[in-house]
MIGUTI-650334 format. One record per residue (C-alpha): residue number from 1; residue in three letters; x, y, z. Coordinates in Angstrom, 1 decimal. Example, Ala and Ser with C-alpha at 12.3 -4.5 7.8 and 13.67 -1.06 7.14 Angstrom:
<recs>
[rec 1 "ALA" [12.3 -4.5 7.8]]
[rec 2 "SER" [13.7 -1.1 7.1]]
</recs>
This chain:
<recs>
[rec 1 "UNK" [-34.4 -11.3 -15.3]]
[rec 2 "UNK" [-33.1 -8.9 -18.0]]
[rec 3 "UNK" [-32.3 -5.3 -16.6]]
[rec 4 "UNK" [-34.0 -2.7 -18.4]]
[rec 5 "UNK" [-33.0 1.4 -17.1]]
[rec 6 "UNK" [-35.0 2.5 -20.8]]
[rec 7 "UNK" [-37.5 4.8 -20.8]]
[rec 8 "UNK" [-39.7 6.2 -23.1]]
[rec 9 "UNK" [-39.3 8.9 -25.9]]
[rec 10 "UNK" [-41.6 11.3 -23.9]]
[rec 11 "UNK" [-39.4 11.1 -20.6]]
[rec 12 "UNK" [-36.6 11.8 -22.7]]
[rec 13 "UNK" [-37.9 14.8 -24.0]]
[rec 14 "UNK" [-38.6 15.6 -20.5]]
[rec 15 "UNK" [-34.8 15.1 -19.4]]
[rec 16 "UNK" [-33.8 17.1 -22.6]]
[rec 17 "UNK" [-35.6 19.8 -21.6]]
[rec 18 "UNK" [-34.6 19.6 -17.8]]
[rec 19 "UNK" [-31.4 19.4 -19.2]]
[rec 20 "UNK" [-32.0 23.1 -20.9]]
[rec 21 "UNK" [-33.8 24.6 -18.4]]
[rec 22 "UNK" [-31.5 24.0 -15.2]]
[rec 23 "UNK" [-28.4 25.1 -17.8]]
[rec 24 "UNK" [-30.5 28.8 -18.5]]
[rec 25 "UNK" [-32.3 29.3 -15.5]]
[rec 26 "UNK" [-30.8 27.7 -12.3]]
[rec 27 "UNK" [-27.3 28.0 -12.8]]
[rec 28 "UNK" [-27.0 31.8 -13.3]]
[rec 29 "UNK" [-28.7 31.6 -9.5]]
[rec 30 "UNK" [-25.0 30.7 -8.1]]
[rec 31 "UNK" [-23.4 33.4 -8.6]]
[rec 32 "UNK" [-26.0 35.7 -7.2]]
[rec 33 "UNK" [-27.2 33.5 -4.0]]
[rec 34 "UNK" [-24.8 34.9 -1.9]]
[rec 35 "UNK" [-26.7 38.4 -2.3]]
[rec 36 "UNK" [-30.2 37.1 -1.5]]
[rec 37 "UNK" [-32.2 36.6 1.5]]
[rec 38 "UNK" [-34.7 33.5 1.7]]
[rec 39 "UNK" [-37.3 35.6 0.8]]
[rec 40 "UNK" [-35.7 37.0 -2.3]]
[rec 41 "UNK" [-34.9 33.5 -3.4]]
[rec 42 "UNK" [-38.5 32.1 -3.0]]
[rec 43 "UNK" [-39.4 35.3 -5.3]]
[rec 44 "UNK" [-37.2 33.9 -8.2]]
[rec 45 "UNK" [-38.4 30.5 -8.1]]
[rec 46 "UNK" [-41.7 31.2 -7.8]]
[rec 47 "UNK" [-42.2 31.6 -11.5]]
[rec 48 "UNK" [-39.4 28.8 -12.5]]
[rec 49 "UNK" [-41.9 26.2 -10.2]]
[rec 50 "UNK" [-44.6 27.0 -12.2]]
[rec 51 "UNK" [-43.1 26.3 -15.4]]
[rec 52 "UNK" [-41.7 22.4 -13.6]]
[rec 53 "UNK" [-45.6 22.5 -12.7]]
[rec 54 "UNK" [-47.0 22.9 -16.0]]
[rec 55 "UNK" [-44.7 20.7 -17.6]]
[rec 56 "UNK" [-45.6 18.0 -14.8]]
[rec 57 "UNK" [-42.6 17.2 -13.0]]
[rec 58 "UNK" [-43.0 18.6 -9.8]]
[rec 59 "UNK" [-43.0 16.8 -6.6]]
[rec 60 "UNK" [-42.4 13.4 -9.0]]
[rec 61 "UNK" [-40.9 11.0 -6.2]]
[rec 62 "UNK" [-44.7 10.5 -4.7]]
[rec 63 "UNK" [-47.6 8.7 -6.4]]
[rec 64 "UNK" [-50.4 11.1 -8.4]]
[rec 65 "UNK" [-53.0 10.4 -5.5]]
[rec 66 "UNK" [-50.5 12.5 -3.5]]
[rec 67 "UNK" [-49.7 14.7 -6.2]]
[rec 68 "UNK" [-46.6 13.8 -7.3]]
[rec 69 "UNK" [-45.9 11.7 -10.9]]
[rec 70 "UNK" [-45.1 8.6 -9.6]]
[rec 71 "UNK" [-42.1 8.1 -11.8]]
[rec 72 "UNK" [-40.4 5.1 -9.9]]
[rec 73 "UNK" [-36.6 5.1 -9.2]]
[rec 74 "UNK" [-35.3 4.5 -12.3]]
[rec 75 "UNK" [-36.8 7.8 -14.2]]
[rec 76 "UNK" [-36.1 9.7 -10.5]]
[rec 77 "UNK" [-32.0 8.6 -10.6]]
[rec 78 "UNK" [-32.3 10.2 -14.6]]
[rec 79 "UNK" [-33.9 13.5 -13.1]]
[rec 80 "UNK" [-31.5 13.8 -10.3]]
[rec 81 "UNK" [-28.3 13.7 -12.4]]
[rec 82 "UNK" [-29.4 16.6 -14.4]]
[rec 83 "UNK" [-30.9 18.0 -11.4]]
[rec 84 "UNK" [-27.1 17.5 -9.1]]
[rec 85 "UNK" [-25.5 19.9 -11.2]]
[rec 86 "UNK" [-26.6 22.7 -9.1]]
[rec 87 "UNK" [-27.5 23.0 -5.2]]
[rec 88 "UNK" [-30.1 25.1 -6.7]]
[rec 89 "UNK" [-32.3 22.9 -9.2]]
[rec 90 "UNK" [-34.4 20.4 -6.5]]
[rec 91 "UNK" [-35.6 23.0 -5.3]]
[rec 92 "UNK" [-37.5 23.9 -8.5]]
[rec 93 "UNK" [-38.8 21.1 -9.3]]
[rec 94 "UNK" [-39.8 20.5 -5.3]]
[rec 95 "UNK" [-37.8 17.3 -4.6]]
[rec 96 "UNK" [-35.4 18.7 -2.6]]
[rec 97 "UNK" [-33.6 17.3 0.7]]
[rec 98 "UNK" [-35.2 17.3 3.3]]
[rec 99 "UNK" [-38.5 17.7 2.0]]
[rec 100 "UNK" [-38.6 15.2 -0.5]]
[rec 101 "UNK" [-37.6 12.9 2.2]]
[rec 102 "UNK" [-40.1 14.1 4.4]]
[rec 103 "UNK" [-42.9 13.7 2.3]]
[rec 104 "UNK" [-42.0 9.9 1.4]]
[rec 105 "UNK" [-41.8 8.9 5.0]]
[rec 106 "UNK" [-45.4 11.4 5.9]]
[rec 107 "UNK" [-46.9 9.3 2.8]]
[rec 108 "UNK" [-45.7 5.8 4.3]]
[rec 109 "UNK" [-46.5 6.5 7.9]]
[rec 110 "UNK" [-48.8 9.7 7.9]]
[rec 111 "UNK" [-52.4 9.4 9.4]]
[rec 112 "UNK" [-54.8 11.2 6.9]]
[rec 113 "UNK" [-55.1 13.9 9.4]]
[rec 114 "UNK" [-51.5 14.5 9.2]]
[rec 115 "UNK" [-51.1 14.6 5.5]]
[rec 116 "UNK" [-53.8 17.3 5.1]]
[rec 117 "UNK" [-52.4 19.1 7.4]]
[rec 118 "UNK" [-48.7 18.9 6.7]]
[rec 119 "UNK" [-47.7 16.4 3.1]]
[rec 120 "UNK" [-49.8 18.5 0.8]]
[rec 121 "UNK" [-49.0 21.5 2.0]]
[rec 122 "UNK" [-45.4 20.5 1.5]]
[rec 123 "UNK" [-45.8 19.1 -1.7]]
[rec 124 "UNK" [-47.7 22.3 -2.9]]
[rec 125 "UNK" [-44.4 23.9 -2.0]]
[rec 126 "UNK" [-46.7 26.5 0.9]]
[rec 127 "UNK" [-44.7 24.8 3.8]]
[rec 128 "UNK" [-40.8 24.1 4.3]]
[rec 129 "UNK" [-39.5 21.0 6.9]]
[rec 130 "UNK" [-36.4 19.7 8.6]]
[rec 131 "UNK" [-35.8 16.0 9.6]]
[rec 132 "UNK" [-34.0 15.9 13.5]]
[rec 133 "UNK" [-32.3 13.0 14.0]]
[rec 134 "UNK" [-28.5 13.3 14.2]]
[rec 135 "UNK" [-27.1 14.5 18.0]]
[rec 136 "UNK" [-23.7 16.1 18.5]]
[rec 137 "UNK" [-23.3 13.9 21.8]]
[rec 138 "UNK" [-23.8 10.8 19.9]]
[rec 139 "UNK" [-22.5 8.8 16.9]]
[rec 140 "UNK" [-24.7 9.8 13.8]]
[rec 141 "UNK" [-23.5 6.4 12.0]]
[rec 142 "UNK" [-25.7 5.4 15.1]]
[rec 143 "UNK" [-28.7 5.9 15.5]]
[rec 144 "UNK" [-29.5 3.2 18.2]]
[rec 145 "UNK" [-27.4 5.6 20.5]]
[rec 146 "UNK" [-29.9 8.7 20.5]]
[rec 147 "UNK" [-30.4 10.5 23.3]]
[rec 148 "UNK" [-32.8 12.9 22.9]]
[rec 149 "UNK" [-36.0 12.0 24.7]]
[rec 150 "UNK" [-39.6 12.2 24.0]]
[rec 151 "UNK" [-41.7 11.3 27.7]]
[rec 152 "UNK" [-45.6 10.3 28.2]]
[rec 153 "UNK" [-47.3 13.6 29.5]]
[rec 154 "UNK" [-51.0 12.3 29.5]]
[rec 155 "UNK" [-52.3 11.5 26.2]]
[rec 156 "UNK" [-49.5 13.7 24.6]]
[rec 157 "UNK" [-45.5 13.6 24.8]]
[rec 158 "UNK" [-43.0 16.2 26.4]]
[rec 159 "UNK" [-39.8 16.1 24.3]]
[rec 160 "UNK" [-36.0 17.3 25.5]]
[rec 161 "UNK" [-33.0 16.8 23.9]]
[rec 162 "UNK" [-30.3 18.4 21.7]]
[rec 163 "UNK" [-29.6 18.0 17.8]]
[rec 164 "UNK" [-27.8 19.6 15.1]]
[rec 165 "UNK" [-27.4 19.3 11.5]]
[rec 166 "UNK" [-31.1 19.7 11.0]]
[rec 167 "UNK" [-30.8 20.9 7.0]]
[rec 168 "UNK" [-33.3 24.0 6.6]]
[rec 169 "UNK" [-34.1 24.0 9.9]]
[rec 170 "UNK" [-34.0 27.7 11.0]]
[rec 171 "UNK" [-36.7 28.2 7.5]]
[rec 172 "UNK" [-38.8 25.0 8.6]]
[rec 173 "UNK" [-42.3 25.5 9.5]]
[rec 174 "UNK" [-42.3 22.1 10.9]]
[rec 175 "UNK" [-39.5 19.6 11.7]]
[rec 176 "UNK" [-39.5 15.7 12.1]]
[rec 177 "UNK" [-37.8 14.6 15.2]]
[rec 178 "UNK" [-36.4 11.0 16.5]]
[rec 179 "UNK" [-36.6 10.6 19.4]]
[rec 180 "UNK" [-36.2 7.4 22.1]]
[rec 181 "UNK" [-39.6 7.1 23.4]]
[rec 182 "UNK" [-38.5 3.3 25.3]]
[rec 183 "UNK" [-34.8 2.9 26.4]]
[rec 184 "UNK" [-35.4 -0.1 27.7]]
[rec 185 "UNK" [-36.6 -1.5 24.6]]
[rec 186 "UNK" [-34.2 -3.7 22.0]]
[rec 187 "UNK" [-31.8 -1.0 19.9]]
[rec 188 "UNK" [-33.7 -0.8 16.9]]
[rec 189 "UNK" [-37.2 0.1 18.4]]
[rec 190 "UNK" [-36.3 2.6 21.1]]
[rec 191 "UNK" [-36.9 5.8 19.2]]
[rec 192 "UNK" [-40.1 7.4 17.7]]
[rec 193 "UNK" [-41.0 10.2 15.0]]
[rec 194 "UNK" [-42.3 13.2 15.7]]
[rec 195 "UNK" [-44.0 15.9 13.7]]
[rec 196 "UNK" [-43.0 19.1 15.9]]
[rec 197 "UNK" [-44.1 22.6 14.8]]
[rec 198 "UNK" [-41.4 25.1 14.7]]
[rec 199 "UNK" [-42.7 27.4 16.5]]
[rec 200 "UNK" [-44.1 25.3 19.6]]
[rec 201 "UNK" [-42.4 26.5 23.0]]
[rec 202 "UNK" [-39.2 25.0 23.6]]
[rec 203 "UNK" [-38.3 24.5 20.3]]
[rec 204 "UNK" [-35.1 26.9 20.2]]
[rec 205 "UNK" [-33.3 26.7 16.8]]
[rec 206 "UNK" [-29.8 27.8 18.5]]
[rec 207 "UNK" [-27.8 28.8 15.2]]
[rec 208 "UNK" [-26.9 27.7 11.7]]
[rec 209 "UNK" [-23.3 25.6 11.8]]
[rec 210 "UNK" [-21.0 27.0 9.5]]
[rec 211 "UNK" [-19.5 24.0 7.3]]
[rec 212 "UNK" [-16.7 23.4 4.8]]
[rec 213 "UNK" [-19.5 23.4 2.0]]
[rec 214 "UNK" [-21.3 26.8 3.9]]
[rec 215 "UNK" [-18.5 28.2 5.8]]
[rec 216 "UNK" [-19.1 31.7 6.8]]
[rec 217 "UNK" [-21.9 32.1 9.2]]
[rec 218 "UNK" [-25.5 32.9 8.5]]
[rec 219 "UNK" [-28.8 32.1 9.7]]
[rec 220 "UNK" [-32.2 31.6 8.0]]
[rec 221 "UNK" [-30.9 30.0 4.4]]
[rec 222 "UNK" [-31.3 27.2 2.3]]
[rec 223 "UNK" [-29.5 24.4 2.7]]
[rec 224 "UNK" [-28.5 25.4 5.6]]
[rec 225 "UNK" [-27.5 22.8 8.9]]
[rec 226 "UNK" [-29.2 24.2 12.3]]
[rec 227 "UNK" [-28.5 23.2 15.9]]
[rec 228 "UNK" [-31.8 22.9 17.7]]
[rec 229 "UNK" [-32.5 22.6 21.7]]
[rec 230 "UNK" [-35.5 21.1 22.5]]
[rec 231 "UNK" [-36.7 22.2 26.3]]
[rec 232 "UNK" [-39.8 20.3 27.5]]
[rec 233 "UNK" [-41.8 20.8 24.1]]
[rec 234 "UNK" [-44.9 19.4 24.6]]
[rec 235 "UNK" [-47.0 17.4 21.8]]
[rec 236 "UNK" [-50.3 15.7 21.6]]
[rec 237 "UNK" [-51.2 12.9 20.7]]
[rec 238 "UNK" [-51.4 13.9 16.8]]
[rec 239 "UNK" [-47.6 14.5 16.9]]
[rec 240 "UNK" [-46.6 10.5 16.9]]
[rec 241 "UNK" [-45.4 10.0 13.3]]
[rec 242 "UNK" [-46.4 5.9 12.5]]
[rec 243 "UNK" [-46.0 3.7 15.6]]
[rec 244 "UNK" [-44.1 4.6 18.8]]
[rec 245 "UNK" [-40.8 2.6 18.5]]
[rec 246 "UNK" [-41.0 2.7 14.5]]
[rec 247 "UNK" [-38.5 5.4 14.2]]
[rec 248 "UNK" [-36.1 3.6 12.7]]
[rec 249 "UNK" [-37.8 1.1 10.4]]
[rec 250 "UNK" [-39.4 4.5 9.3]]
[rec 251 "UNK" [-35.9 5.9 8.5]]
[rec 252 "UNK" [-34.8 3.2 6.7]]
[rec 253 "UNK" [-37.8 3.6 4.0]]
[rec 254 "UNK" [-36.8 7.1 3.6]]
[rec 255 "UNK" [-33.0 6.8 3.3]]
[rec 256 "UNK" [-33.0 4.0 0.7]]
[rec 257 "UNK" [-34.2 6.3 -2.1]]
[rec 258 "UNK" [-32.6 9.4 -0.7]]
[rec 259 "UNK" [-29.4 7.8 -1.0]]
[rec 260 "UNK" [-29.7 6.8 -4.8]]
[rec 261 "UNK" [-31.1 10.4 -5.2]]
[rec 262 "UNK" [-27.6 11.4 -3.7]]
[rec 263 "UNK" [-25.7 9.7 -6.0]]
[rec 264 "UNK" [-27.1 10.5 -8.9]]
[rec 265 "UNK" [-26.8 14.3 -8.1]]
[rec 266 "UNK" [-23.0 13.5 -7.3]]
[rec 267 "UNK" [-22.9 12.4 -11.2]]
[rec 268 "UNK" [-24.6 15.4 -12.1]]
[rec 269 "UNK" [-21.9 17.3 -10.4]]
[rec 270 "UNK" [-19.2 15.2 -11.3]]
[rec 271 "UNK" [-20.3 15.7 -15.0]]
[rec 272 "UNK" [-20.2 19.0 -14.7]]
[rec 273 "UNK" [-16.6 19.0 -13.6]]
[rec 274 "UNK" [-15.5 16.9 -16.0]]
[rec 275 "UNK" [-16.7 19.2 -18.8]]
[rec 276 "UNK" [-14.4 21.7 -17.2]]
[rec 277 "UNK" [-11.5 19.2 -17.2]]
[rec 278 "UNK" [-11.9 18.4 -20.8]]
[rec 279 "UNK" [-12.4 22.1 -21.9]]
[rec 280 "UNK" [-9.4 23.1 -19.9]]
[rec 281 "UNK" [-7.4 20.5 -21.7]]
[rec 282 "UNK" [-7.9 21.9 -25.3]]
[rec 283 "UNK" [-6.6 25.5 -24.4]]
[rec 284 "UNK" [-4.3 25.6 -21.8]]
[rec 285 "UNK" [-0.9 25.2 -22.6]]
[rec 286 "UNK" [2.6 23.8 -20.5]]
[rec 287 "UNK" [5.9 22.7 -21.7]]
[rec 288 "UNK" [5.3 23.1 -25.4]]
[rec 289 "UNK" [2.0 21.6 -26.1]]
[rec 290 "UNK" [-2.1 21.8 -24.8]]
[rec 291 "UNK" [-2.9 19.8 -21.9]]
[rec 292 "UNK" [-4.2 17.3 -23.8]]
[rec 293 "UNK" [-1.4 15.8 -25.2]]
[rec 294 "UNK" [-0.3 15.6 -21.8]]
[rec 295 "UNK" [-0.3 11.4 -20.9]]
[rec 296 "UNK" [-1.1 12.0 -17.4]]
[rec 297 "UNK" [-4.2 14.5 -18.1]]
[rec 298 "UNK" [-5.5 12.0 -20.9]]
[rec 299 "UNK" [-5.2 9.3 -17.6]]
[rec 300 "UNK" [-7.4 11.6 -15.9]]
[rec 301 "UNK" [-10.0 12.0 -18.5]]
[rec 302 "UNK" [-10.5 8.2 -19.5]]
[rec 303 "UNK" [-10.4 7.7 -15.5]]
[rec 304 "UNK" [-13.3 9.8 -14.7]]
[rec 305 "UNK" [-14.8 8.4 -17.8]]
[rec 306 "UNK" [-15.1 5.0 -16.6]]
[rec 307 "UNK" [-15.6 5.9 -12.9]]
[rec 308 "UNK" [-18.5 8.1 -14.2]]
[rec 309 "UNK" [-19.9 5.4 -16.0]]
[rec 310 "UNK" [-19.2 2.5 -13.6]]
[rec 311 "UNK" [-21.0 4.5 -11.1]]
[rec 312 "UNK" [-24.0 5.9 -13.0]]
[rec 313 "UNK" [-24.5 2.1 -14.1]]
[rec 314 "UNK" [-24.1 0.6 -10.7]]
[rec 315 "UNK" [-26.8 3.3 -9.4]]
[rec 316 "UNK" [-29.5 2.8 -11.9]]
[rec 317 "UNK" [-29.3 -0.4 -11.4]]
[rec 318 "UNK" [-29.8 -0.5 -7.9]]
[rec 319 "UNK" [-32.8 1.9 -8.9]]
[rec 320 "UNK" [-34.1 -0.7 -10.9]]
[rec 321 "UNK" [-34.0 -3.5 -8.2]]
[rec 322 "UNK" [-35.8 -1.0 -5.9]]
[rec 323 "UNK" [-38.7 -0.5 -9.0]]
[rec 324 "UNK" [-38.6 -4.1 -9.7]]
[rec 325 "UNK" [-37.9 -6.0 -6.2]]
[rec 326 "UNK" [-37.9 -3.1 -3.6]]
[rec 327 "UNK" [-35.9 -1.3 -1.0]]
[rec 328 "UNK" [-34.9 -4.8 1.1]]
[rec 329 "UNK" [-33.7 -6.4 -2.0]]
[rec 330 "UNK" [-31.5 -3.4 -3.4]]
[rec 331 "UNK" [-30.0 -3.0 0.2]]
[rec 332 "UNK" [-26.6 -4.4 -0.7]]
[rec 333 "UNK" [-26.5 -2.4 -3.9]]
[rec 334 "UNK" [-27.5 0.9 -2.5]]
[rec 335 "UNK" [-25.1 0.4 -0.1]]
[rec 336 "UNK" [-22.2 -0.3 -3.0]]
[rec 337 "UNK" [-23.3 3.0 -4.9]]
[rec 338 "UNK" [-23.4 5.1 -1.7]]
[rec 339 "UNK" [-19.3 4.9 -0.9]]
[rec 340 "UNK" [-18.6 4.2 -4.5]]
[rec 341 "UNK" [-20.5 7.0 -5.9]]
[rec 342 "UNK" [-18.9 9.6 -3.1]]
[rec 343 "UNK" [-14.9 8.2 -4.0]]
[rec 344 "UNK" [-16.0 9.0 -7.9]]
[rec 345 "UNK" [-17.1 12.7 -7.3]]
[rec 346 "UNK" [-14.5 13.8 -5.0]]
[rec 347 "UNK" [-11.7 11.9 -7.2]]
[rec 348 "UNK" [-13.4 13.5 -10.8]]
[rec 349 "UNK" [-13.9 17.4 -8.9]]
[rec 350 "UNK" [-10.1 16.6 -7.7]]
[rec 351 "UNK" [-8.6 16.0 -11.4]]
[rec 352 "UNK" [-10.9 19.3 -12.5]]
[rec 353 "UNK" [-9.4 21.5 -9.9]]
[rec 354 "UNK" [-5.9 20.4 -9.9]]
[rec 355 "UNK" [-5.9 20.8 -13.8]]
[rec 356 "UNK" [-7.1 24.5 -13.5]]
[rec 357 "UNK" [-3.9 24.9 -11.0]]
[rec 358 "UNK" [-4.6 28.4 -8.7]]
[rec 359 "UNK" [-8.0 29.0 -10.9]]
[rec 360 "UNK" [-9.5 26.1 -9.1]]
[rec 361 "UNK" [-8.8 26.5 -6.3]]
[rec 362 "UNK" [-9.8 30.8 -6.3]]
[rec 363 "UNK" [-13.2 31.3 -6.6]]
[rec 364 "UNK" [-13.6 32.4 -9.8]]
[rec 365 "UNK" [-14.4 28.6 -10.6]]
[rec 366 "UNK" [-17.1 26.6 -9.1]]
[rec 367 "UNK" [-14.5 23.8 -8.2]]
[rec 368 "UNK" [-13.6 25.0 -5.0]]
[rec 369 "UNK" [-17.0 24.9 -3.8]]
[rec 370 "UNK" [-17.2 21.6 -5.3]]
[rec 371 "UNK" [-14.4 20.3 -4.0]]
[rec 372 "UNK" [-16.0 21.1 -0.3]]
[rec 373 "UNK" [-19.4 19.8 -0.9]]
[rec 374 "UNK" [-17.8 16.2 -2.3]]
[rec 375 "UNK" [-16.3 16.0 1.1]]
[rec 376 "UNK" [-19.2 15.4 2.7]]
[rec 377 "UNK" [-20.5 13.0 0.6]]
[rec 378 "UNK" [-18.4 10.4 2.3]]
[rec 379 "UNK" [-20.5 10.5 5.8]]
[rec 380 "UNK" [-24.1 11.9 4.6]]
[rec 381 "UNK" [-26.8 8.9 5.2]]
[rec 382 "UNK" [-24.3 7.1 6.9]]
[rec 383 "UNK" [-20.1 7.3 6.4]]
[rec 384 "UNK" [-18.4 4.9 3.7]]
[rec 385 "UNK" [-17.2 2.9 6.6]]
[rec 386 "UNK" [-20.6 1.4 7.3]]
[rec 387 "UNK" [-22.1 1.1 4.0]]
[rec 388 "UNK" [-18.6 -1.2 3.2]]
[rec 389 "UNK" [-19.0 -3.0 6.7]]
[rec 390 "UNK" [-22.8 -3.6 5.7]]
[rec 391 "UNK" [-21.7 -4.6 2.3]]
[rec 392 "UNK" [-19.1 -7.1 3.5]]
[rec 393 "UNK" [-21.4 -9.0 5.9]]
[rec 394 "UNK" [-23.9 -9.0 2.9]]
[rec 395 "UNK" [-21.5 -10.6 0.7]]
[rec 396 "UNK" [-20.2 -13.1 3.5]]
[rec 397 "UNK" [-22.9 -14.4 4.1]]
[rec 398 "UNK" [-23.2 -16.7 1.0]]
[rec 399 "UNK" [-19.7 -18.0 2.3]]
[rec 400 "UNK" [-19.1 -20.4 4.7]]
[rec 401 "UNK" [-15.6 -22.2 6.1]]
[rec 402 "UNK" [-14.4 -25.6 4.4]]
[rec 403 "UNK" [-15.4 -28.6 6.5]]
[rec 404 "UNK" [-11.7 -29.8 6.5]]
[rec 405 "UNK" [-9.9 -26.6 7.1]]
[rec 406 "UNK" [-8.5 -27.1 3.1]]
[rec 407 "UNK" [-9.3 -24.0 0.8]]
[rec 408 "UNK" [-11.6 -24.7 -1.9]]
[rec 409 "UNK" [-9.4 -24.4 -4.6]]
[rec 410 "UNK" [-6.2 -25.6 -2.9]]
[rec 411 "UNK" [-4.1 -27.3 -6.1]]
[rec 412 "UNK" [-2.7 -30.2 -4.6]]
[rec 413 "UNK" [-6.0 -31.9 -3.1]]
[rec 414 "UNK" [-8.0 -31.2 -6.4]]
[rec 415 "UNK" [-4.9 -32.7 -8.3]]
[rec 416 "UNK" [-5.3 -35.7 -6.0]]
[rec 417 "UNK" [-9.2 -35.9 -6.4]]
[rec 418 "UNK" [-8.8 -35.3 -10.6]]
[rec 419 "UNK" [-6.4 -38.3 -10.8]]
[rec 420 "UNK" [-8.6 -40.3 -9.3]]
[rec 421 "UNK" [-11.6 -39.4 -11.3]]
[rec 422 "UNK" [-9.3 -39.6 -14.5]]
[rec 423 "UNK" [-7.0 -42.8 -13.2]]
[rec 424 "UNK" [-8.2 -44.8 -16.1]]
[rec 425 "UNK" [-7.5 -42.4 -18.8]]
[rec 426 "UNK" [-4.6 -41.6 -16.8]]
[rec 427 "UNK" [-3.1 -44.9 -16.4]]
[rec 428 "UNK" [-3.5 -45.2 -20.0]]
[rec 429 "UNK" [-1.5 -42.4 -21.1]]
[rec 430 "UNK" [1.3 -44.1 -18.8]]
[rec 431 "UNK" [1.1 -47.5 -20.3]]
[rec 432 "UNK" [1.5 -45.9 -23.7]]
[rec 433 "UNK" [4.4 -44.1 -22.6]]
</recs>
């Protein structure tokens, strides 16, 4: 089958004037952010999601009977490196983390009650959501070791149990939670989904972590990481997201996609680092000459090159098998791009900052903040550890031992098996000798 990432002339425009727009209106948002409250924010993209809107890519990762544009992986991965150069731009255009997530997995698992009353809403952009899942008591490359708890109460549930990291949780109106609804059950089908309102008792969103991306303390922002208590909150019925024990298929189907969204925001940023690389190179002198003629910082530039562009391959292509053959059969690939992709932006952002020297690193430059945000891409949706574990035992297992112990290709037995093939032509290069 003949891979194919094209698109057509119309979507380029589209990316062209994406391009534009998040250049002229989303970037100048950074250096102001700082100075805004949540409801200040909304106020300024108000009017910049109405101009996504009329030019029709809002909400474009769900199908059009949802609302969305049904674009397909592929013309998704394009939006989202354009999109990755700012922390600001999903948000625009209404696919951002976790909400874009969300909606995918409400879509794929929603009853029709609960996507009146929560996915279009969300995809309208009226309501905000979280996703609950990973635990400070518990590995969050893990998720079989949960320990939050979600009990029978009646027909409904009562649900205790500590998480953090819940992005946008203190501005959520509603959050998803996994829970284990069956500890006895086999690993994988222990925990449930639940659709929680934020503000049902119990539900006590404890503060906003400070990180090495966000770290000074605040409460109440964007893109912020909450930790949440959960004290005998009690749901109906209606709160059971798809089947109890489905938890983590349900994941799965929304990771797969979020994670080649991830990477092509990486190359978004990375791009935009690497524009800063090259322009430092032309006017900053040492030692008698521009940077550029500098051997080492040309090995940096033709090394993020090729990194850049090994990476943005390997990702659309493992958008492509997920278009073309779905989420199961891109597993192995999405799992290449995930700890590639992460390596790639932190090494690129790393060459930017140390070529800018004490400029970099100040921040007077982006880079800094860069350089804290690509550390994190080496654990989000799972650390690099796994996705290379998970890629190994993919790759073994079209490998099997020799029957005899003998490597394949060992030299000496294949010269004895060749001279037996060839003993006739061989005996009669001897005679002639």
């Amino acid at each position: 089958m003949a891979w194919d990432f094209s698109t057509e002339p119309e979507f380029q425009e589209s990316l062209d004037w994406m391009r534009a727009f998040v250049r002229e209106e989303i970037w100048p948002i950074e250096t102001v952010a700082h100075e805004l409250d949540q409801g200040a924010l909304d106020r300024i993209y108000a009017p910049l999601q109405e101009q996504v809107k009329r030019r029709g890519l809002w909400a474009a990762h769900l199908p059009p009977e949802l609302g969305g544009q049904g674009f397909g992986q592929v013309k998704l991965g394009l939006m989202h490196e354009i999109l990755g150069s700012s922390p600001f731009a999903p948000n625009a255009f209404g696919n951002q983390a976790p909400d874009s997530g969300n909606s995918e997995i409400l879509a794929l698992a929603g009853t029709e009650e609960q996507k009146q009353r929560w996915l279009h809403p969300l995809l309208a952009g009226d309501l905000k959501s979280a996703f609950s899942m990973t635990e400070p008591e518990t590995a969050g490359s893990d998720p079989t070791q949960l320990r939050s708890r979600a009990e029978r109460d009646g027909d409904g549930w009562v649900i205790n149990g500590h998480k953090w990291f819940s992005t946008n949780a203190s501005i959520a109106d509603f959050l998803i939670v996994m829970v284990v609804t069956d500890p006895e059950a086999r690993p994988h089908q222990r925990a449930s989904m639940f659709i929680v309102p934020v503000d049902t008792p119990g539900v006590r969103i404890v503060r906003d972590v400070a990180t090495m991306e966000h770290p000074y303390e605040s409460f109440g922002k964007l893109g912020n990481h909450a930790e949440i208590r959960y004290e005998d909150v009690r749901v109906g019925p209606e709160a059971l997201l798809g089947e109890v024990g489905a938890g983590f298929l349900i994941a799965q189907h929304r990771l797969g996609p979020g994670r080649i969204h991830h990477c092509m925001r990486w190359l978004g940023v990375s791009r935009r680092a690497f524009d800063m690389l090259c322009e430092r190179a032309t006017y900053r002198e040492a030692q008698g000459s521009v940077l550029a003629e500098k051997q080492t910082v040309q090995n940096w530039i033709a090394d993020s090159a090729a990194q850049m562009q090994a990476a943005r391959l390997m990702t659309l292509h493992a958008a492509w098998r997920m278009d073309t053959e779905g989420a199961s059969a891109a597993r192995t690939d999405i799992s290449l791009i995930k700890f590639y992709g992460a390596q790639v932006l932190h090494d690129v952002v790393d060459r930017a900052l140390q070529i800018h020297g004490s400029l970099g690193y100040s921040t007077d430059l982006p880079l800094e903040a860069m350089y804290r945000y690509a550390r994190a891409a080496r654990f989000y949706d799972g650390p690099d550890e796994v996705h290379r574990q998970s890629v190994a035992r993919q790759i073994l297992r079209g490998y099997e031992p020799p029957a005899d112990g003998i490597p394949t290709e060992h030299v000496p037995t294949r010269r004895e098996a060749a001279r037996r093939r060839f003993a006739d032509i061989l005996e009669a290069v001897t005679a002639n000798d």
